[in-house]
Every structure is written in structure tokens, then in C-alpha cells.
N, C-alpha and C positions, 0 to 999 in steps of 0.2 A: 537393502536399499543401495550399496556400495558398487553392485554389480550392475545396474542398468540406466537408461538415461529415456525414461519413455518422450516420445512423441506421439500423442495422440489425437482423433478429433470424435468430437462427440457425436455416437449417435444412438436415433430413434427408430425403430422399425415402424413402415408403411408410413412415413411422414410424417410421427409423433415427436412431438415437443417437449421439452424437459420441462415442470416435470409428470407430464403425463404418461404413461404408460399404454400403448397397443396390445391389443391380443393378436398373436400371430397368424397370418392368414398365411403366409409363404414362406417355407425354409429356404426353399431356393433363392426367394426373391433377396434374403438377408444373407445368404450366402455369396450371390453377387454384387450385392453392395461390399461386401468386408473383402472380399476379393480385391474390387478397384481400389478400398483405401491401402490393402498391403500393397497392390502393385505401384501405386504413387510412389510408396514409401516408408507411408507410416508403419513403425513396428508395435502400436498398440493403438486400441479402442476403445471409447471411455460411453461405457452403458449406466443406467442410474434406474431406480428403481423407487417408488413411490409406499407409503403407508395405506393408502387410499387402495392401491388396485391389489397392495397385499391383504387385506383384511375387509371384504367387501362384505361384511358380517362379520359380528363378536364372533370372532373364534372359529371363523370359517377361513381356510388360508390359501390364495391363489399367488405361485411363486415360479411359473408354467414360462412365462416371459422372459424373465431374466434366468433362468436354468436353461430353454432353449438358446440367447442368444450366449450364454457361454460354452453350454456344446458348441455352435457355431465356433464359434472365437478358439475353443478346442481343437476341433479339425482345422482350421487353417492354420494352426502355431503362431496365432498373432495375440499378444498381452492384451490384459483389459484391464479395465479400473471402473469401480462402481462406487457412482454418485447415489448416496441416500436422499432419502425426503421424508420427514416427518411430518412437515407441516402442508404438504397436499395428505387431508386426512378425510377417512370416510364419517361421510355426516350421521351415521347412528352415534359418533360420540357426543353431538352435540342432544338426541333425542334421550340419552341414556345420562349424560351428565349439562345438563343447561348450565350448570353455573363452571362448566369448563369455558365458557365466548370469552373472549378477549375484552375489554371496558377500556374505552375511551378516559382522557381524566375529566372530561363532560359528564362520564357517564353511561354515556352511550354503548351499549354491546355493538359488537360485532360478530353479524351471522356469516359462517363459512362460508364460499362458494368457489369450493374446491382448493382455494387459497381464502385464510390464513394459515389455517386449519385452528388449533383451540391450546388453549394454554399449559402445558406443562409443569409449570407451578403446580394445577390441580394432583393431587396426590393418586387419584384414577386412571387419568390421562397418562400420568408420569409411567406408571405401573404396564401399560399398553405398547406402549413407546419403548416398553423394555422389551416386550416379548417381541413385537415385530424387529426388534435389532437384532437380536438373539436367533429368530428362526431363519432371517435373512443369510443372520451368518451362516447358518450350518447348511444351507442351500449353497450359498456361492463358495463358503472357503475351498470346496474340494475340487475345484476346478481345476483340472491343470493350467489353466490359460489365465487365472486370476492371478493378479500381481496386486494392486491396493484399493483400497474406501479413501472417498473422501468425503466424511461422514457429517458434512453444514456445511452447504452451500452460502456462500456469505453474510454469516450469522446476524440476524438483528432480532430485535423479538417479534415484531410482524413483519411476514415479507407476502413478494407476489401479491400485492391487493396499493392500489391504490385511491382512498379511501376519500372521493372527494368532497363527499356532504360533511365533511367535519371539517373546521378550520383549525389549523395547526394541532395535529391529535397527538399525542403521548401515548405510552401504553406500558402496564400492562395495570389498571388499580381495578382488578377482580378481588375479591376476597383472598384467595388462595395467596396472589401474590402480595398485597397487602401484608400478608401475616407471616410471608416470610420477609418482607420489608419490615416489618417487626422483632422479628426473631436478631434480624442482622443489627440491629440498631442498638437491643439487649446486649450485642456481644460488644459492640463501640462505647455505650455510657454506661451500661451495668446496673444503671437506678435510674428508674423515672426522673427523678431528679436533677442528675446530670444533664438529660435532655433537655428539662423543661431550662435549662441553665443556658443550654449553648443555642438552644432555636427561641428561646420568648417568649415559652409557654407556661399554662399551669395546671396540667394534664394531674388526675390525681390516679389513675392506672393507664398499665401501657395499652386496653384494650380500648382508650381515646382518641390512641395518636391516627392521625388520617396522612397518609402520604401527599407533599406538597403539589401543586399544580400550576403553580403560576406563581412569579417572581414579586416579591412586596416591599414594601420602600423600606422595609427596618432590619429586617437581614435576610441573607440567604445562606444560611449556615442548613436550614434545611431542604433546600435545592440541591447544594452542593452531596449532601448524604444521599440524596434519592440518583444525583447522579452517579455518584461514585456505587453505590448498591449497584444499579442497575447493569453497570462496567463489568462490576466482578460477578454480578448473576449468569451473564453470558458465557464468560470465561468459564463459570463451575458448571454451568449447563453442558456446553462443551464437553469438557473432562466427562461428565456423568455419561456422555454416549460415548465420549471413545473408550473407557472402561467396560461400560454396558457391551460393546461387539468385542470387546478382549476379553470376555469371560466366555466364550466361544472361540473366539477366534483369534491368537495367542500371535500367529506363524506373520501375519500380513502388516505392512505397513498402515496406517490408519493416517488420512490429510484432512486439512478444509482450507479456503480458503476465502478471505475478503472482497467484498465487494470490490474498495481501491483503500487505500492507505491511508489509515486512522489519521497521519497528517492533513489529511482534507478535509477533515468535517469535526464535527462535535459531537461527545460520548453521551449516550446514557440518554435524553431525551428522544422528544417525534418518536420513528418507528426502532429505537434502540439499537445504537453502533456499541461495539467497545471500543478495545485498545488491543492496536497488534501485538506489542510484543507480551500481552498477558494471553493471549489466545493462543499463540505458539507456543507457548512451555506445556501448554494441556495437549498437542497433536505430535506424532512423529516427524509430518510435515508440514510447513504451513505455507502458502502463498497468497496469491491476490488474483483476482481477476482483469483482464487492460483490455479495454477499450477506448484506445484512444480516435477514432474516429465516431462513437457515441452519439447522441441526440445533444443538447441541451445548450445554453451559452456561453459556455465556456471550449466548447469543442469546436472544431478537432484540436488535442493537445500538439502544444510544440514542443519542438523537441527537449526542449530541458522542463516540462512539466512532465512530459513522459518519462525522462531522468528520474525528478524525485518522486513520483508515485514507484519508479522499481526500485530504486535503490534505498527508500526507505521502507519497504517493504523488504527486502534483500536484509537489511539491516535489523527487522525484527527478529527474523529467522537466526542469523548469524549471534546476536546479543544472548542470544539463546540455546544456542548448537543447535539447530537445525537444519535439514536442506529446503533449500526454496526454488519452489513450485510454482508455474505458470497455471492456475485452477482453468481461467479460461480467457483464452486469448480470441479477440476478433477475428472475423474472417470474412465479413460481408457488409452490405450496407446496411448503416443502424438507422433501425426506424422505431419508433415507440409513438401511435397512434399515427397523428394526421403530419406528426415533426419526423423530419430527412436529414441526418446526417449527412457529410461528403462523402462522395462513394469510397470504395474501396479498390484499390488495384493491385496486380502481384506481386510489386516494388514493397508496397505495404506490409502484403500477409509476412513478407520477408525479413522486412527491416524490424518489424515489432518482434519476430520471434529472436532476430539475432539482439535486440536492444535488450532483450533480456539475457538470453544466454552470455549474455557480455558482462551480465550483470550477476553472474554463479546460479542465474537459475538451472535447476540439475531435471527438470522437466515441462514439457510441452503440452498443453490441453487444448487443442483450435477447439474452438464452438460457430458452430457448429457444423456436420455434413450437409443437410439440409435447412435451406430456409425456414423461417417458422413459419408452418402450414393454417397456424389460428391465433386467435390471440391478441392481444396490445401490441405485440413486437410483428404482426404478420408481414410474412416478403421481405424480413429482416435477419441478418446474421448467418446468411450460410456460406457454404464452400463452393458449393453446387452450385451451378444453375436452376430455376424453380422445378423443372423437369426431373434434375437426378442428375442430369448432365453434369460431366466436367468441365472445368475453362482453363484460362490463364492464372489464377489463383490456387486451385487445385493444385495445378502441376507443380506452382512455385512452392506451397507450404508441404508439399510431397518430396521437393527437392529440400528442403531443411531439414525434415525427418531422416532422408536418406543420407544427407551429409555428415551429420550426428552422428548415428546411427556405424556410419563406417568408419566415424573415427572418434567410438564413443570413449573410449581409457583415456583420450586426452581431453576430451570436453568434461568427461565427470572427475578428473582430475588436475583443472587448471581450476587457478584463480585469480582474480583481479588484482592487479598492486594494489597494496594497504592505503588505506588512506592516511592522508598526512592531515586533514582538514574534517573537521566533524561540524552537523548544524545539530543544536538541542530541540528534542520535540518534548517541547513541556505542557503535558496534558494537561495541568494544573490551568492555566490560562486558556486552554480549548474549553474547558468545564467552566470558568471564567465568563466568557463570553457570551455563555447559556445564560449567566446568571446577571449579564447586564444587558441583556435582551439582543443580539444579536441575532441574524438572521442566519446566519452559517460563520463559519469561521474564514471568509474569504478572504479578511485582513492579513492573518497570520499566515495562510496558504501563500496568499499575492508576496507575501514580505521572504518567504522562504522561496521560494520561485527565483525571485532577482537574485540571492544569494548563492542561489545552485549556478545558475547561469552564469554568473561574476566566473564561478572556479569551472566550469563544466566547458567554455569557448575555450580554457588553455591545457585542456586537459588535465587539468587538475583533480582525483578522486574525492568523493564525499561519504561518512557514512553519515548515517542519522543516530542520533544518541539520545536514547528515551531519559526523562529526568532520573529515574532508577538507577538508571550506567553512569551516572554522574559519581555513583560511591566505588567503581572500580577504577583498576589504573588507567589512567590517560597521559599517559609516558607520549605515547606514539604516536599524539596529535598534537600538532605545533600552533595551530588554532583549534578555535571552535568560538561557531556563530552561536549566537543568540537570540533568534527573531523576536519581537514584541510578546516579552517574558512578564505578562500582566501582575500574575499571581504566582508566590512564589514559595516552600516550606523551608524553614531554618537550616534542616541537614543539608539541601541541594544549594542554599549560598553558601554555606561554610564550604561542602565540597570544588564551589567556582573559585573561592576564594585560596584554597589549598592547591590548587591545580595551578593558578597564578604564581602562585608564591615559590611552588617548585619552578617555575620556569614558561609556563605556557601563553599564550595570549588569548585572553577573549577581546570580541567584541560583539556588542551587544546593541540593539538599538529600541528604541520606544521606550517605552517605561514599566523598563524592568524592576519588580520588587514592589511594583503600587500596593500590592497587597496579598497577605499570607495567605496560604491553602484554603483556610476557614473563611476567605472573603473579608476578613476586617484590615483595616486601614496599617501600613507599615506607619512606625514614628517619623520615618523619612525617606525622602526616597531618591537613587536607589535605595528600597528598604533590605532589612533582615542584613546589618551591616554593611550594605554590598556598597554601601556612599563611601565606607573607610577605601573598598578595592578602587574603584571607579576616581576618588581624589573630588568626588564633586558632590554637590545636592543639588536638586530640582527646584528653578525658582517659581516656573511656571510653565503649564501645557496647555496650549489653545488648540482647536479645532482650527482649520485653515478651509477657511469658504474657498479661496483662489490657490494653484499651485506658486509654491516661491520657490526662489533658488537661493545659492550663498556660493560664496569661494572655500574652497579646501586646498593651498597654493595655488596648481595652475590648472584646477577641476571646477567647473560649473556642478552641485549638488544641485538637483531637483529636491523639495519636498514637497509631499503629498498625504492630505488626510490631516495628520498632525503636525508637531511641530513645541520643542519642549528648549528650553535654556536652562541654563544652570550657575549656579555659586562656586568657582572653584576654591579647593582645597589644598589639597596636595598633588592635586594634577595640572599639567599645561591646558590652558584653552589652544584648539590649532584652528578653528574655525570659528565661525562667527554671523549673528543673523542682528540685526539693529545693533551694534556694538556688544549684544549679549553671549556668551561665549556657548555654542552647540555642540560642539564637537569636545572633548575633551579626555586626554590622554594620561595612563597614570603609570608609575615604574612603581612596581609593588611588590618586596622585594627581589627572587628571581626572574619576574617575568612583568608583565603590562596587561592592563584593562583601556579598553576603549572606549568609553561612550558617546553616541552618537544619538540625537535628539530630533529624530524623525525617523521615519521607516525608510531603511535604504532601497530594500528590495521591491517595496510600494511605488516607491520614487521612480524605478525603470518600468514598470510592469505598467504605467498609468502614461507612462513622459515617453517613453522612449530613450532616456538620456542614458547613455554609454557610458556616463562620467561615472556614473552611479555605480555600475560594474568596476571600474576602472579603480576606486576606489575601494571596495573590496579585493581586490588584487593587487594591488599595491602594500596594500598590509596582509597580504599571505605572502609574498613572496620578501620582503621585510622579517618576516616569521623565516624563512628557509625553505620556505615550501617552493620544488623547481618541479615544469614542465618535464615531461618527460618525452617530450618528442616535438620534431620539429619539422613543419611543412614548407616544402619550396617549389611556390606557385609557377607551372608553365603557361600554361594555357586555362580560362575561364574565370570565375568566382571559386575562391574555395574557402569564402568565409562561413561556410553552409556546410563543412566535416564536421563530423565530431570523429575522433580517434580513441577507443578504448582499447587498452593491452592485459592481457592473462596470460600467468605463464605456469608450466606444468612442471609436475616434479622432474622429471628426464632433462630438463632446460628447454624444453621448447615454448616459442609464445606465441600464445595467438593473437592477431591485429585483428579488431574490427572496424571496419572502414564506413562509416555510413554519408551518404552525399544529401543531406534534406533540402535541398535547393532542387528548384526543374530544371537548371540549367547543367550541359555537361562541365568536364573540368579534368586538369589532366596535371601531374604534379610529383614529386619526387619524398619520400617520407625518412626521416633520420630518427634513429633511436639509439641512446647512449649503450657503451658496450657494457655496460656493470649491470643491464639488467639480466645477464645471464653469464653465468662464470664459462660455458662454451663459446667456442668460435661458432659463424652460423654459415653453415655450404649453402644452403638451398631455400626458395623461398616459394611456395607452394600457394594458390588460391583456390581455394576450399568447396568454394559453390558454385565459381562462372570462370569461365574459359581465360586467361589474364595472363598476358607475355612481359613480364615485367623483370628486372632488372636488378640486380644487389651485388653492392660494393663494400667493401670493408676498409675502414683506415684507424689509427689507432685507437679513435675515441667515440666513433661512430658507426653502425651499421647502417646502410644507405640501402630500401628499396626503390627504384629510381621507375620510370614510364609508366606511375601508376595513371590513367585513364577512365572514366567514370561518368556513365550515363549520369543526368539525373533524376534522383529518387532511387540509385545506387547504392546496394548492399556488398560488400568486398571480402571476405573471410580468407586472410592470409594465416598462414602455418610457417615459421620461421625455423628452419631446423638447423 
């Protein structure tokens, strides 16, 4: 994996859609396609291959498809990477095993139609699933042009079906998976009894227990197990197939990657997410998929949402020793049914691949070459024009490939400065939010958004820190956020509280500690001691029908949604909403907690208020946290850069320049000399034609006439 840095884009022969599979009607004709994607640029091709068009019959095995398109891929010396598919499955498995359908928690089966395919739990299915990995592998491993698998496609337990006769559906309560939702429950309480203890039953064998379905006013202790099962079901699922192609096939790297980043949504219910950083430890590589110009409403992402979906996704990988993977990046305009994304343009395909690579992603996936020729997504997502034809996007995501590509030892060998600043992604309160009926977790998303942006407008690096990382060192974060930390377990406040105490500062906002893992009530709150860190307790939290404000000295605070006060203790009140003290500060002893009684990041994401930011930044840079670089505006708006720096082992660093504003802009950039123990001769633009200027004095490196369309990608080389 050390030696290459793929760029790829995905394709289908004769117009085939992932993940359908063609039979090949023209070598030629897939010869001149893989032709124009090497002459773009790209140094690899990402082919995928289906269960369904492997085993069109028990035991009858067609693998003609993907062997030809790697001959292809063979003769022209260009790398490939093959996308499996399990779940497009041929429907004899459902005539041969019925009780493999998937089951609604209605009820309800679900019949394949070509997606979902059938449940893996089934101990049959499972057994099928093995062999078609197995024969796959011993087809494609011997390729010479074969580089890796990425072996689940953004793992949930139903995918590709959008199921709209059922209202809000779950999955997966077949028998099969029932009973391993039993088995897992056996290894948590050990005796019936246990359970009938912690959920409120009086089950007199475990062959009683039914998997929960819906939330009930007396507890959700077993909500909370069905979602947590379900987390780690995926996770072991996972593992079971990259083990399954590694008993074959030893030599190959093996990926998957995510939809978008477990930070967005909620685990383990509907059609079954996990958690990133449990799914990376089971892959060699893990990424995510981005789409930031997508369907839906919250799209198109801005730029600091596009921020934390990569960099908390960057940061599973990383928590983990992983490299991180771009599974499949946009390339066209998204459409899903009769709904239109904003289009897409070259400025685009450009800036999203460099917003990653900015971000130590060590590979590239466009999706796709051609538009999708059928389907929900059709006239959606390609590189191409409908034709085959190339455009202005082609050329540009062909010119990223080929950038890389010539100067891949330093791109697969820089990395991002460290971050000084961490936000907690506490699954705990995502699972949380299932269980007090929330509709998504958009609260928590919205409140972590405003806090990335706070440090992301000054350059400031962020990682993400799943609640697990909370029990390693955090020496080398001088903050760490806390967004609306609902639910909370006793190790991860001792561990906030230990990180404080050596020196650190959190701050935290909403109402953190309301309640333990298991969903029951803290004695106080912050609970799970966190009131001793914090210097306060909660006197009271209301819902806010109207947006209010407060003063925090010379800051207008927006609050939104909520809105919480408190009893101080041994902390200062600094702020204050009807003479009640909301804000509240505490010296503990090496270091400080914050608490803040409203969602900060909600407050800008809703208001617009800048204070809101402002106020985040003021307490990182209070912490020691410094800019690393500094703009001196000539000509235009240049409130609309973001500036990301990686530097490589040799001392070189790369700048990435991105301009998200439509307007141009022209400006001079300074960066401290300490970020590189060499002096720096030369300063080199990477992608686009750029006569620009560097001066050196003793505390600063100066690139000076930097210039910049907008919707402007800039890739400087500092040597």
C-alpha cells in the first residue's frame, strides 16, 4: 500500500451501473474507453463485480466480465480496484431458502428485486457468500493490473432499495438474526435473569426474548442493546468478508468504505449505519464516500461541513492506523428520482478531490465515468457527458490524477499538521437520540458544524475523537469540544476529568452527562461527577420556542433549540441569561472546564451570528492554540479561503489554497518559518499555471501575487 497513491474512476462496460454487471459485447469498445481514462490521467480503474451475475445458478459460475475487464486493464498497464457486491444476489436464494428475506420490525418481508438481496445472518446464505468471495478471489487476484477490493460498499444492513410502503422500517428481526441477537445478549447478562433485571421483564427462557421495536415510556435499556448489537453486527460482518477473500487472497490490500461519516446520523436502527472507527479496525482501508453536491436538504455541503464529514472520517482511519480512502467521490450532477442537485463543474470535481487529499486522504475513487444509464439515480453522477463524451470536468479530475500521480512520494508522504484542537464524537448520545425519538441526529451534526467552522475560518486543525480515544494520551490537544454529550459512561467522564486535571481545557455545551450509557438518569447534572469538573449543576433546561441572546463581555451569544442555567460551585458564572448564570467557568486543577448552556454550534448554524464562532476562538486561542498562517488581502473578498498545510519528510510543504466564494481575489500568504527546519528557494503550483512570488525574512516565509479565480483550487509545493 506504501508504494502507490491510486486515482481512479469507476467504471461499467456498455453503460452498466454499479452494481449491475454487463456482459461484454466489445473488447474494443472497453478498450477505448480505459484508453481515454489513462490518457486523462488517471493511473487506475475501479471495476466491481456483483453476486447475482457471479452465480446465475447454485453452483453455476459466470466470472467472464470481470476477468475480461482485467485482461483489459492488463494490457494497458493501468491499476484496478474491484468493488464487490453481495447484496445484488440472484433470486434462486430466495426460492431455495424463503426464510433468508429480510423482515421489517412490522413484519413485513422483504422480496428482492435485485437489491437488497437476503440476509446473511441466514447460516445458508452466509455459507454462499463465502464461496462467491473465495472464487472471485482466485479469478481476479492473478491479475497483474489488480491492486485492491473494496469489499462493502457503504455498509448498512439493507441497502440499494428504497422501501416506501413501510413507514420508518428497521431491520433486520428474521429469525436468523433474532437468534443471533440472542446469542449476543447471552454473552452481555449470562442469565435470563440479568436481562429480565436490566430491560423489565419476566422472560422465563431466553427463547422469549423478542428484539425491541419501538421506544416505551419505562425504559430503553433494550433499545439501547439492539442498537449497540446491531453496530457491532456490521463491524463482525465486515471482518467475516475481509477474512473470507484473505483465505484466498493473502497478497491484496482489502477497503470499504462509508456512506458519509458516522458523525451524521444515528447507529444501529432504520436501514442499519455503524460506527466508523469500529469498521476501520476490521479493513486494511477505510474511507467514505462525498458527495457533496447530492440530492436532499441539506445539500450542497459548505465548506466546513464538507470539512467534518473528511476529517472525521480521516480521523477514524488515523485513531486506528489506517490510510484513508476516498471510496467514491462526485463527479456529476446528483439526481435521485424527480429531486436535482446543483450542478456540478471542473472547479468542483477539483476542489473536492484536493479537499481531501488535504486531508491525508492516500486515495482517489471519481464515481462515476458514465452517467447512470437506469435506475433511481438515472442522468446522475458521471464524468462523461451522456454520450461517453468528455467535457470540462473529465479533463479537470484527469488533471488531479496526473498531478499526484507525478508527484506521488510527496503526496503519499506528507501530512497535515497535528491538530492542537479535538471535537468528541460520542456515539453514546447518537444512540441517545434513537432512543428519545429523534428523527436523525441533526442537533448534534448542526452543533458540531458551528464548532468546526469556529477553528476551520482561522486555520485552525481539527481531529475528531471517538469516545473510545478518550482512554489514550491527549497530551497534544490543548482543547477538545464537546458537543451536546447527552449520554454519557463513567470511564469517558473520569477520562475528561483526568485530561483536565493534567492540563487541558474542555468545553462542553448542552447537557452533558443527563444520562448514563444504559439511558438512566445521572444524580446530577453534569452527571457521572462531571458537576465536581464543570464547578456547577443544572438548575434548569427549557426548550426555547423563540431564538434568545445573552452577553459573554463584548459577544452577542445567540441561543437556539435550548437553553440550560445553573447553580455555581466552585466555578465563575461569566455569562448570564435573566440574572441566571449560563455560561460557566472552572480552574480544575491543571487545567479548565467550560460549560456553556446552549448549543453553541446550533446558535450559528440557525442565526448566523459570528459571535458564536468568535466565542469558540477566543477560548482556543486563550488555550495556545496559534494560526498558522496569515492572509494579506490585495484585491477582492478573501473571506471565502480556507488555507490547509501538509508537510513531507524531506521538509517540503504543501499549501492548499481553495477560494469558495464566485468571486476572484488576489492576496499575499505568510507562514511561520518553524514549520520547516529548511530555508525554502522555490515555490512551485502544482495543478495551474501561477507566477507568484516568495520572500523570506526571519520569521516568515512570504508567498506574495497569489491570484485566484473563483471556485479556485491552488496546490503549491514549497521547497
Amino acid at each position: 500500500m506504501k508504494g502507490f497513491f491510486p486515482v481512479s474512476v469507476w467504471y461499467g462496460p456498455h453503460r452498466s451501473r454499479a452494481p449491475m454487471v454487463a456482459k461484454i459485447e466489445s473488447v474494443q469498445q472497453i478498450e477505448r474507453d480505459i484508453t481515454t481514462i489513462k490518457s486523462l490521467g488517471f493511473n487506475s480503474v475501479r471495476f466491481w463485480y456483483d453476486w447475482a451475475a457471479a452465480e446465475p445458478k447454485p453452483g453455476e459460475w459466470d466470472f467472464s466480465t470481470i476477468d475480461t475487464l482485467l485482461a483489459v486493464a492488463d494490457s494497458l498497464q493501468i491499476k484496478a480496484i474491484v468493488q464487490v457486491y453481495t447484496d445484488s444476489a440472484p433470486n434462486w436464494v430466495e426460492r431455495d431458502y424463503p426464510d433468508s428475506l429480510f423482515v421489517d420490525r412490522s413484519g413485513l418481508l422483504i422480496h428482492s428485486q435485485a437489491s437488497p438481496g437476503y440476509c446473511s445472518d441466514h447460516p445458508q446464505v452466509r455459507k454462499h457468500i463465502e464461496v462467491f468471495l473465495q472464487k472471485l478471489a482466485a479469478v481476479v487476484a492473478p491479475h497483474e493490473s489488480f491492486y485492491a477490493w473494496d469489499i462493502w460498499s457503504e455498509p448498512h444492513i439493507v441497502q440499494w432499495s428504497w422501501i416506501d410502503y413501510i413507514k420508518d422500517p428497521w431491520f433486520c428481526y428474521c429469525e436468523h438474526s433474532q437468534r443471533r441477537f440472542i446469542d449476543w445478549l447471552k454473552k452481555k447478562y449470562q442469565t435470563i435473569e440479568a436481562l429480565n433485571d436490566s430491560w423489565y421483564r419476566k422472560h422465563e427462557s431466553w427463547e422469549e426474548v423478542i428484539a425491541p421495536r419501538y421506544v416505551s415510556l419505562s425504559s430503553f435499556k433494550d433499545l439501547l442493546d439492539w442498537i449497540q448489537f446491531n453496530t457491532e453486527k456490521i463491524a463482525e460482518d465486515l471482518h467475516w468478508k475481509v477474512t473470507t477473500i484473505k483465505k484466498v487472497d493473502s497478497s491484496h490490500a482489502v477497503s470499504s468504505h462509508a456512506a458519509i461519516s458516522s458523525v451524521y446520523g444515528i447507529p444501529g436502527i432504520g436501514y442499519g449505519a455503524s460506527d466508523d472507527w469500529k469498521l476501520s479496525e476490521k479493513v486494511d482501508v477505510w474511507g467514505t464516500s462525498f458527495y457533496p453536491k447530492h440530492t436532499g436538504s441539506w445539500m450542497p455541503l459548505k465548506a466546513h461541513h464538507m470539512g467534518v464529514a473528511l476529517d472525521a472520517s480521516r480521523s477514524s482511519c488515523e485513531s486506528r492506523g489506517k490510510p484513508f480512502w476516498i471510496g467514491e467521490l462526485q463527479t456529476g450532477h446528483g439526481v435521485t428520482g424527480l429531486r436535482f442537485g446543483e450542478p456540478v463543474d471542473k472547479n468542483d470535481v477539483e476542489r473536492w478531490a484536493w479537499l481531501a487529499v488535504s486531508r491525508n486522504a492516500k486515495g482517489l475513487n471519481y464515481y462515476a465515468w458514465l452517467p447512470m444509464s437506469c435506475g433511481y439515480e438515472v442522468s446522475g453522477f458521471g464524468l462523461t457527458e451522456y454520450d461517453g463524451s468528455t467535457n470540462e470536468r473529465s479533463i479537470a479530475a484527469g488533471r488531479v490524477a496526473r498531478t499526484i500521480t507525478e508527484k506521488m512520494e510527496v503526496f503519499l508522504n506528507s501530512k497535515p499538521l497535528a491538530a492542537e484542537v479535538a471535537i468528541l464524537y460520542n456515539i453514546e448520545s447518537h444512540k441517545a437520540l434513537a432512543c428519545l425519538r429523534a428523527e436523525s441526529a441533526e442537533l448534534i451534526r448542526k452543533d458540531i458544524f458551528g464548532m468546526y467552522k469556529a477553528l476551520m475560518d482561522v486555520g485552525v486543525n481539527v481531529d475528531f475523537l471517538h469516545i473510545s480515544d478518550l482512554q489514550k494520551d491527549l497530551s497534544k490537544y490543548k482543547l477538545i469540544l464537546i458537543p451536546f454529550s447527552i449520554a454519557l459512561d463513567e470511564q469517558s467522564a473520569t477520562a475528561i476529568k483526568r485530561y483536565v486535571a493534567n492540563g487541558g481545557t474542555v468545553l462542553a455545551d448542552g447537557r452533558i452527562g443527563w444520562m448514563k450509557e444504559d439511558g438512566s438518569l445521572c444524580e446530577k447534572i453534569p452527571g457521572l461527577g462531571l458537576h465536581e469538573l464543570f464547578g456547577c449543576e443544572e438548575l434548569w433546561m427549557k426548550e426555547l420556542k423563540e431564538r434568545a441572546t445573552f452577553k459573554e463581555k463584548d459577544l452577542t451569544i445567540s441561543a437556539c433549540r435550548y437553553l440550560s442555567t445553573y447553580r455555581v460551585t466552585t466555578g465563575n458564572g461569566v455569562a448570564f441569561f435573566q440574572d441566571q448564570p449560563i455560561i460557566v467557568e472552572n480552574d480544575y486543577f491543571s487545567g479548565k472546564a467550560i460549560m456553556v448552556g446552549t448549543l453553541l454550534g446550533v446558535g450559528y448554524e440557525e442565526t448566523g451570528n459570528l459571535d458564536n464562532l468568535e466565542l469558540v476562538r477566543r477560548i482556543a486561542f486563550e488555550c495556545g492554540v496559534q494560526r498558522k498562517y496569515s492572509i494579506h488581502a490585495r484585491t477582492g473578498d478573501t473571506s471565502g479561503l480556507e488555507i490547509r498545510l501538509s508537510t513531507a519528510p524531506a521538509g517540503e510543504v504543501l499549501i492548499f489554497v481553495f477560494n469558495h466564494q464566485d468571486s476572484k481575489c488576489s492576496f499575499a500568504l505568510s507562514l511561520p518559518n518553524n514549520l520547516s527546519e529548511r530555508t525554502f528557494e522555490r515555490v512551485t503550483s502544482l495543478n495551474h499555471s501561477k507566477n507568484v512570488g516568495l520572500e523570506d525574512t526571519n520569521e516568515f516565509t512570504v508567498i506574495t501575487d497569489i491570484a485566484m479565480d473563483g471556485g479556485e483550487t491552488v496546490v503549491f509545493l514549497l521547497e
